[in-house]
C-alpha positions in Angstrom: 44.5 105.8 94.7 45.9 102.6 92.6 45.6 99.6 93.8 48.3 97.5 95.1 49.1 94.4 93.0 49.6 91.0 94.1 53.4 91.1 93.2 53.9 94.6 94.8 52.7 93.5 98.1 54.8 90.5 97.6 58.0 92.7 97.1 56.9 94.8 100.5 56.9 91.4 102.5 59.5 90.0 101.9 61.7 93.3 101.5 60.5 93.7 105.2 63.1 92.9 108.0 61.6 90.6 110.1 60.7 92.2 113.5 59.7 90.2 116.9 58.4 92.4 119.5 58.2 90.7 122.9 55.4 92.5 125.2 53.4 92.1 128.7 51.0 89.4 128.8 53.2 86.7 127.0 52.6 88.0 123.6 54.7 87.7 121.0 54.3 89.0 117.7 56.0 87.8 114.7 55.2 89.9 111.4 51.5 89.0 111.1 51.5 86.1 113.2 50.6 86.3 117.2 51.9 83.8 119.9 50.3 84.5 122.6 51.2 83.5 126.5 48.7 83.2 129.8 48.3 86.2 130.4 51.0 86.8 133.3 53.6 89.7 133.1 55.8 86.7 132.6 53.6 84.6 130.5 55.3 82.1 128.0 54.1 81.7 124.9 52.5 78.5 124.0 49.9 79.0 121.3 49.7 80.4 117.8 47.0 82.5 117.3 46.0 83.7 113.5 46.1 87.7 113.2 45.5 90.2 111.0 48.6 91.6 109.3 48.6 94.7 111.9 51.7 96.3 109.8 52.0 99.7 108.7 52.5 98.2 105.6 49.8 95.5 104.9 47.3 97.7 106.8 47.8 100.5 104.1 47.6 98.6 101.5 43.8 97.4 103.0 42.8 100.3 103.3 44.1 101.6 99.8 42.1 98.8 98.6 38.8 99.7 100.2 38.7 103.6 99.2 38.9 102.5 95.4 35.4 102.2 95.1 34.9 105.5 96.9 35.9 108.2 95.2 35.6 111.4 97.6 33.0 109.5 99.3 32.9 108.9 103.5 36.0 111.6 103.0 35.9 112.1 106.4 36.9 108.4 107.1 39.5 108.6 104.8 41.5 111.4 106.4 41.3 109.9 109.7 42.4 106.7 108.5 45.5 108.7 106.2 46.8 110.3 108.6 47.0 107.5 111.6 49.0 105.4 109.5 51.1 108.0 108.4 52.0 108.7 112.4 52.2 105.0 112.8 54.5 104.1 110.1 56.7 106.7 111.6 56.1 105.7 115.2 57.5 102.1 113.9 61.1 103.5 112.8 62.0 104.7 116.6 64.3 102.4 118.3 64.4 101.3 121.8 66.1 104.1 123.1 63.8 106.8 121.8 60.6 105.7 123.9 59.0 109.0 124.9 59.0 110.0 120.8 57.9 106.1 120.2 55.4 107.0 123.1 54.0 110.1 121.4 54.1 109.1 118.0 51.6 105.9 118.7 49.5 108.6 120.8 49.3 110.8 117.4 48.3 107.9 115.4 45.8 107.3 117.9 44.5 110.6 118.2 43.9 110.9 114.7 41.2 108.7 114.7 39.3 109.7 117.5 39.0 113.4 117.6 36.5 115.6 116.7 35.6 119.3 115.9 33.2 121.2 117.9 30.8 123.6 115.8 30.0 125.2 118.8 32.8 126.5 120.3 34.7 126.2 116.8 37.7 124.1 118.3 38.5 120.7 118.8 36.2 118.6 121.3 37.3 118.1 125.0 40.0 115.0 124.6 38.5 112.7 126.8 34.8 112.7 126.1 35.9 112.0 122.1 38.1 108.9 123.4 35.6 107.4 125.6 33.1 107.5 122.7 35.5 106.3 119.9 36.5 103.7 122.1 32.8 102.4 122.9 32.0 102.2 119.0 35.1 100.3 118.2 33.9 97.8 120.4 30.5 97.7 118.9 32.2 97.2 115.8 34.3 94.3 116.6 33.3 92.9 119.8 35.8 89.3 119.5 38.7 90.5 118.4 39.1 93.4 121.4 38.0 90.9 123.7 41.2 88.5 123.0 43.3 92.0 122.6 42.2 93.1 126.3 41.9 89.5 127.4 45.9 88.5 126.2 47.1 91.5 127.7 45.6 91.2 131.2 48.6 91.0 132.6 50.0 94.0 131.4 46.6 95.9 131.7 47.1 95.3 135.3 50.1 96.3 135.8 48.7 100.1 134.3 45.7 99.8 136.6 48.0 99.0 139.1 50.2 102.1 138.9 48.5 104.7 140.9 51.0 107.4 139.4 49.1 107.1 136.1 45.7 107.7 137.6 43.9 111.2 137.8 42.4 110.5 141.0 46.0 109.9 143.0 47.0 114.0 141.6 43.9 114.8 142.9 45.0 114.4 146.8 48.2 113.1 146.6 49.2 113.6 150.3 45.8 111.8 151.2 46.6 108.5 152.8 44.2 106.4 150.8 45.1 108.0 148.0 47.4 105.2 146.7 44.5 102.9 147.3 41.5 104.9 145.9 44.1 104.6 142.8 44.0 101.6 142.1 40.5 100.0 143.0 40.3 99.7 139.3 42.5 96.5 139.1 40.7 94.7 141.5 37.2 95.3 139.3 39.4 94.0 136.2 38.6 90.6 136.3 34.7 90.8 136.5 34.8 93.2 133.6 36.8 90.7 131.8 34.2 87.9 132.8 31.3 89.6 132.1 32.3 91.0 128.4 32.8 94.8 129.2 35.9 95.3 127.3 35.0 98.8 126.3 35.0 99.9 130.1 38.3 98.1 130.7 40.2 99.5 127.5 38.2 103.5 128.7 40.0 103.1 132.0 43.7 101.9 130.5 43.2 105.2 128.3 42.7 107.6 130.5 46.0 106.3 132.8 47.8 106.4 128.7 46.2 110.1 128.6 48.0 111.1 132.1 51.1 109.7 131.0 50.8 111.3 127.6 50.4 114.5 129.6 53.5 114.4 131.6 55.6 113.8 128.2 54.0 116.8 126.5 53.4 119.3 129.7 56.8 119.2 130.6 55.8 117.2 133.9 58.9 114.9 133.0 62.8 114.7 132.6 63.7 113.2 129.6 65.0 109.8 130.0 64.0 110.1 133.9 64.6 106.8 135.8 61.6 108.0 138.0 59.1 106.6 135.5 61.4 104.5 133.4 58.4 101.2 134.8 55.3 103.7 133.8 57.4 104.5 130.6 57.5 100.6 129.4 54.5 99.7 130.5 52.7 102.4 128.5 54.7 102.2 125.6 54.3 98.4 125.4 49.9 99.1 125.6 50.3 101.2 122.7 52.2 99.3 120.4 49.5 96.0 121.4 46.2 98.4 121.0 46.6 101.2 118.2 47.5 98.9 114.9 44.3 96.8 116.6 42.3 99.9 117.0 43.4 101.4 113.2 42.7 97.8 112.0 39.2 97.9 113.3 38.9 101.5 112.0 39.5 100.3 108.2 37.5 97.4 108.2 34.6 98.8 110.1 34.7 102.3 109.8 33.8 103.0 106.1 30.9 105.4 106.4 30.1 108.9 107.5 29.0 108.6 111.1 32.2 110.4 112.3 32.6 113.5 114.4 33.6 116.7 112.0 36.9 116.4 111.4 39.8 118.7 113.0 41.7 120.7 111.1 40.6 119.1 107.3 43.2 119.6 104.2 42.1 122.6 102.7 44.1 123.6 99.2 45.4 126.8 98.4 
């Protein structure tokens, strides 16, 4: 892979539109620059933050940089990382009124880091025990920076634990009085995760409400364009766009090494 120059990445930045993307939370984001609000669904923004570049763009030309050295080495690594910011850069051409493929796109780029093949069975590894894990190492890996992520989206973090439509437990026994309340008992624990640092419970539960949502858009189990779930639709949407470029960020600066699940699917030639 050749190295991106100075002048090239020059050239990308400034022939790059400039994009503001107004989400939950009071955040802002500008390019590479955050403004972050208090925290409130309807947070204003009143402090500038310094950020990673989290575009497509600038995060491809990082990681180009950082497989030079490598030859085929940590391989696996290197195909995770590929193909996630291949899906994202696609995911970032949708326009507001193409949410479910926006949605799904995200989800891909997501995915692609985070499964895993099982040499057991010989097929991919249960969904949801190879998300909980990435997402507990990712936090090991960069602690700070998921803790403001989590921390200036609370606000909109509620709002998803909030929603007892997007929980597994409320399909469960959906006809069960309590079962709107049993639903969303995880919002009210939100704020002592937040206070006591476990930000790699917090971003396990918004996940797996992502993961049923993902799984009404791909089963069928929704109209396209419904106004029934037009509020889970934004909500989820907007959680992807704020936590996958952090999460593939994290991935390329951290992530360099071979302690990966086997891959799924690997490019094979012929």
């Amino acid at each position: 892979m050749a190295l991106t120059t100075c002048s090239q990445l020059q050239r990308i930045n400034s022939e790059r539109p400039a994009r503001a993307v107004r989400l939950l939370g009071g955040f802002m984001a500008f390019d590479g620059e955050f403004r972050m609000g208090n925290g409130s669904v309807n947070g204003s923004a009143t402090a500038t933050v310094a950020q990673p570049d989290l575009t497509p763009a600038a995060m491809k030309i990082r990681f180009k940089e950082k497989c030079i050295p490598l030859g085929t080495r940590h391989r696996n690594w290197q195909v995770r990382v590929h193909r996630s910011l291949s899906w994202l850069k696609r995911a970032d051409q949708f326009t507001d009124e193409q949410p479910e493929a926006h949605f799904l796109f995200l989800w891909i780029a997501l995915n692609s880091l985070y499964s895993g093949w099982d040499g057991a069975t010989n097929a991919p590894r249960f969904d949801t025990q190879a998300r909980d894990e990435f997402l507990r190492r990712v936090c090991d890996w960069d602690k700070p920076l998921l803790t403001q992520m989590v921390k200036d989206s609370r606000g909109l973090v509620k709002k998803l634990l909030e929603n007892p439509f997007l929980a597994a437990s409320f399909w469960k026994q959906p006809d069960h009085p309590q079962a709107k309340t049993w639903a969303t008992a995880d919002a009210g624990h939100l704020d002592r995760h937040l206070k006591n640092g476990e930000i790699s419970i917090v971003l396990v539960k918004v996940m797996h409400r992502l993961f049923i949502f993902r799984g009404q858009l791909v089963h069928g189990a929704s109209s396209g364009g419904s106004r029934l779930n037009r509020r889970s639709m934004k909500y989820c949407l907007w959680a992807l766009q704020k936590f996958v470029p952090v999460l593939v960020h994290v991935v390329i600066e951290h992530g360099c090494h071979d302690d990966w699940p086997d891959l799924c699917y690997p490019p094979l030639s012929g």
